[in-house]
C-alpha positions as CSV (number, residue, x, y, z in Angstrom):
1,X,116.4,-73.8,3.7
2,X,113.7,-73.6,1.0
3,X,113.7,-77.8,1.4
4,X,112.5,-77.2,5.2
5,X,110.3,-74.4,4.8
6,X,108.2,-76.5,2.6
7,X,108.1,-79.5,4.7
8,X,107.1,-77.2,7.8
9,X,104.1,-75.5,5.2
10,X,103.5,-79.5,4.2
11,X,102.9,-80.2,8.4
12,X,100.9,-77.4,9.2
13,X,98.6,-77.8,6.1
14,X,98.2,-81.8,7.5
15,X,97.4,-80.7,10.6
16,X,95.1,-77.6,9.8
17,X,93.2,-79.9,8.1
18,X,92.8,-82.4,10.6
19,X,91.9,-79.8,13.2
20,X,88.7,-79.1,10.7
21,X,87.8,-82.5,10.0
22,X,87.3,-82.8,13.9
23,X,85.1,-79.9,14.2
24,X,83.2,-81.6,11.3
25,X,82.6,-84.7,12.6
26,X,81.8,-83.2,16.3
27,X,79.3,-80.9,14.5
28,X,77.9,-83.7,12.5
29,X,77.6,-85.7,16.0
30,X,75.5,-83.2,17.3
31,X,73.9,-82.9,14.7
32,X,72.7,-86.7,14.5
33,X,72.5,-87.0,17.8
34,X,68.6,-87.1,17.8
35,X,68.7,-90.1,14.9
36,X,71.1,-92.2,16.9
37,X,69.8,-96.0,16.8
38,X,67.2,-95.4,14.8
39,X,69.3,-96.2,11.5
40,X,70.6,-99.5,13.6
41,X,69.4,-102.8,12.6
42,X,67.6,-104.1,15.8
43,X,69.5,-107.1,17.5
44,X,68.5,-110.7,16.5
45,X,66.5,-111.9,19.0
46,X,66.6,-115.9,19.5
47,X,63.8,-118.1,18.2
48,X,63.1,-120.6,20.8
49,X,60.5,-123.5,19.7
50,X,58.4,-124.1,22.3
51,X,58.4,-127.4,24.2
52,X,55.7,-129.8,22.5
53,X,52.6,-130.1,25.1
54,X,52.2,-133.4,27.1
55,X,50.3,-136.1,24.8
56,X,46.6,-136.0,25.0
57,X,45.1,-139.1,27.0
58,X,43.3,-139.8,23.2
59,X,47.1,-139.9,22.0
60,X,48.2,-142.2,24.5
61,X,46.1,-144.4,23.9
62,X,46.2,-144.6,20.2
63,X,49.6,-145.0,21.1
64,X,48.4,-148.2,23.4
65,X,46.3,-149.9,20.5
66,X,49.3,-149.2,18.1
67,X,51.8,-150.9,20.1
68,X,49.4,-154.0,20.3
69,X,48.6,-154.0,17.1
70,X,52.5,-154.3,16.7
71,X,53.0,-157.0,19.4
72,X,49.8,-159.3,17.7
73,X,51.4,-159.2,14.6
74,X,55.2,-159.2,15.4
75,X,56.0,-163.1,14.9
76,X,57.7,-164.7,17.7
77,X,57.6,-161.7,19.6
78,X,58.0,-163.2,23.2
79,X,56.3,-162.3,26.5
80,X,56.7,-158.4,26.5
81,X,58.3,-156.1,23.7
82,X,58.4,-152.2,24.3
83,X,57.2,-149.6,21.1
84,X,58.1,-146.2,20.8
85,X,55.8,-144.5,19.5
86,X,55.2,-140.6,18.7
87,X,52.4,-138.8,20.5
88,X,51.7,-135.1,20.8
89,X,55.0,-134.6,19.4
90,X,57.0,-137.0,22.2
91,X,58.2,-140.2,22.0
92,X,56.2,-143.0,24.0
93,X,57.7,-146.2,25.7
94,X,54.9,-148.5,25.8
95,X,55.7,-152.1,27.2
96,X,53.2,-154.7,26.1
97,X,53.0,-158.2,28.0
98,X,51.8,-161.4,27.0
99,X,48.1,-162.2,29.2
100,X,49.9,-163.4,32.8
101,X,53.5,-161.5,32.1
102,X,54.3,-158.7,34.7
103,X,55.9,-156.0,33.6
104,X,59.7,-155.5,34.5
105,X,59.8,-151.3,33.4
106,X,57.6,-150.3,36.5
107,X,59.6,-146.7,37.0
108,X,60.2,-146.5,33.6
109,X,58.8,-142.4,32.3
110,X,56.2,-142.3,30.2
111,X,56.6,-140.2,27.8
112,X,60.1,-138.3,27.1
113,X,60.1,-135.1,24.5
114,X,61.6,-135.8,21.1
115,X,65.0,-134.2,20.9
116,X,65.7,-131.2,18.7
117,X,67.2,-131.1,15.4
């Protein structure tokens, strides 16, 4: 009998104690209550890079001298070769044409942005 009555004073210590570590904790909640989030790290918040602006007409058309420049000097170069060429922070498709050539890219977009990375 001494065997049980030891392991029922062993249960109701375990519990007793529990039953204060509650009303510790709830106590402590309340008192914290007014502090809550403040200790928090704030969430990340994204960085999102902005889209690069349209090209500047003074862009485009260094990017226009540049790609002849390029077509003059290319040897052999044919009757039209297309560049691409960075302006503003996009990529340009310029077609150049030989004097008397038509272009063949006539709904071809100007300018397309330079993809991340």
């Amino acid at each position: 009998m001494d065997g049980l009555k030891a392991m029922v004073l062993g249960m109701g210590m375990v519990y007793l104690f529990l039953i204060i570590m509650v009303l510790i904790m709830n106590l402590l909640a309340k008192l914290l209550k007014p502090y809550a989030g403040k200790f928090e790290p704030a969430p990340a918040v994204p960085i999102r890079k902005a889209a690069p602006a349209a090209p500047s007409d003074e862009e485009i058309a260094n990017a226009a001298v540049e790609a002849v420049r390029r077509f003059r000097q290319a040897p052999g170069a044919g009757d039209t070769a297309v560049y691409e060429l960075p302006a503003g922070g996009r990529r340009l498709k310029v077609e150049v044409c030989a004097p008397g050539v038509r272009s063949t890219a006539a709904s071809v977009p100007t300018s397309a942005p330079v993809p991340a990375g």
